[in-house]
Residue, then its C-alpha position, 0 to 999 in steps of 0.5 A: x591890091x598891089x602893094x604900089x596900090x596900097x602905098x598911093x593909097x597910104x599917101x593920099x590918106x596922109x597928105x589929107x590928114x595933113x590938110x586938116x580936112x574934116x572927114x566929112x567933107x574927105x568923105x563927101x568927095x570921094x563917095x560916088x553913087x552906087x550905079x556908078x559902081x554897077x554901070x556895067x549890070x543892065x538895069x531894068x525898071x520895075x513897078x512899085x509892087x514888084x519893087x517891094x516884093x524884091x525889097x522883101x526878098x520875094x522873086x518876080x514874075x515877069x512876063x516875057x523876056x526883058x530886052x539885052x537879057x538872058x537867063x542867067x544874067x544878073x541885073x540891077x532892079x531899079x524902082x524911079x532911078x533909085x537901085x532896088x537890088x541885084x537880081x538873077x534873072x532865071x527867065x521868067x523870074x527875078x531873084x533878088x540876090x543883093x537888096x539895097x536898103x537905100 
């Protein structure tokens, strides 16, 4: 981070001490999801079981090859919108790499 970068920072970070903002809500205010971060990963959608068996940093099989997806690529393992993991996908298996516990 440049040093212009940590001086802004600083100076955001004073003027709201400043205003007397509980942390809570300065939190609250700049926190954004986690797949904002990763919007850029494809995401694939996953089964509950196989959902669980990457929570429990098992690898899945998948049959076939997911669309937009090469092996080698990292993906976002998603289960109902929530992110299960960040996964490598080796061409027939996903292996977790990252799991979220969210």
């Amino acid at each position: 981070m440049s040093q212009t970068s940590h001086r802004t920072l600083l100076i955001e970070s004073m003027t709201r001490l400043r205003t007397h903002v509980p942390f809570d809500a300065m939190a609250q205010a700049d926190l954004q999801p986690l797949q904002t971060a990763l919007d850029d990963i494809p995401a694939l959608a996953l089964s509950e079981v196989d959902a669980a068996r990457l929570l429990h940093g098992q690898p899945v099989h998948l049959n076939g090859r997911p669309m937009g997806v090469t092996s080698g690529d990292v993906v976002l393992a998603m289960r109902d919108d929530v992110p299960v993991a960040l996964a490598h996908f080796t061409g027939t298996s996903l292996e977790p790499r990252r799991v979220f516990n969210l």
